[in-house]
N, C-alpha and C positions, 0 to 999 in steps of 0.2 A: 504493500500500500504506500511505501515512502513514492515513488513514481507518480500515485496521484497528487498526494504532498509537492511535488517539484511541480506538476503539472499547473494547479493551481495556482504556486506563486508565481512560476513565471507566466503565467495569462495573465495574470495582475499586473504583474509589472510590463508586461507588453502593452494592456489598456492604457496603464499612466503615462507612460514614454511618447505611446501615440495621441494623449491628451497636450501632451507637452510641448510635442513636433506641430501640432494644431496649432497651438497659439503662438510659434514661433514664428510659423508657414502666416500667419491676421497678418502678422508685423512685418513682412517682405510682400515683393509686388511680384507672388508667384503665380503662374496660371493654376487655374481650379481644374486643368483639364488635362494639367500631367498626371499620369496614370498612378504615380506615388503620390500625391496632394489628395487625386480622386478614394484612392486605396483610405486613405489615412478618415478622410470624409466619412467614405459607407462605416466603418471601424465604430468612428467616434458620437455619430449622428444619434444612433439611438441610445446613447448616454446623456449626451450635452444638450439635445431637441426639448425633451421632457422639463428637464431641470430648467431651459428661459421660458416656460410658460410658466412656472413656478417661481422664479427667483424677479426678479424685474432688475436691468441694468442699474449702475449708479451711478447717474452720467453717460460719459462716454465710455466706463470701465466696464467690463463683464467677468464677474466674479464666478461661473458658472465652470471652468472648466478648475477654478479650485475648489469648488463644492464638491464636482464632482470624484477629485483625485481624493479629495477626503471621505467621501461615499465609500468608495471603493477600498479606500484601506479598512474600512471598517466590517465593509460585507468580505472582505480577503480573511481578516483577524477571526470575524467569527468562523468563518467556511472552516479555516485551518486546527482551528479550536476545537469546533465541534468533531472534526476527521479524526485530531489526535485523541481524543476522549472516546469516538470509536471504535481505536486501534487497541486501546487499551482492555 
C-alpha cells in the first residue's frame, strides 16, 4: 500500500505545481493555445472555476489559486491520514 501513499502525494503535488505554473503563465503574455498552457488549463479548471464563484476577487488580486493550494493540502493530509490508519 506504500505505492498508493506515493501515488497520492505526488498527484498532490503535481495539482499544486500546476496551480502555481497557472499563475505564473496570468503574469506573462503566453498564448492560451500552447498545448502546455492548454494542458495546465483542463488540469486546473475544475479546481480554480468553482472556488471564483465562491470566493469574489479583491481588487485586481485573485486569491483563489491560494485557497485552492490550501484546499488541497488539507484534503492530501486527511486522504494520507486516513490510508495510514488503514494500513494499520
Amino acid at each position: 500500500m506504500s505505492w498508493l501513499y506515493t501515488f497520492i502525494d505526488l498527484l498532490f503535488y503535481a495539482l499544486n505545481l500546476a496551480i502555481l505554473v497557472r499563475v505564473i503563465v496570468s503574469w506573462l503574455n503566453v498564448s492560451p493555445y500552447n498545448p502546455l498552457i492548454s494542458f495546465i488549463y483542463q488540469i486546473t479548471d475544475p479546481i480554480i472555476l468553482p472556488l471564483r464563484r465562491i470566493i469574489p476577487p479583491l481588487g485586481m488580486i485573485d486569491i483563489t489559486p491560494i485557497i485552492a493550494i490550501l484546499l488541497l493540502s488539507i484534503i492530501r493530509q486527511i486522504l494520507l491520514t486516513l490510508l495510514m490508519a488503514a494500513l494499520r
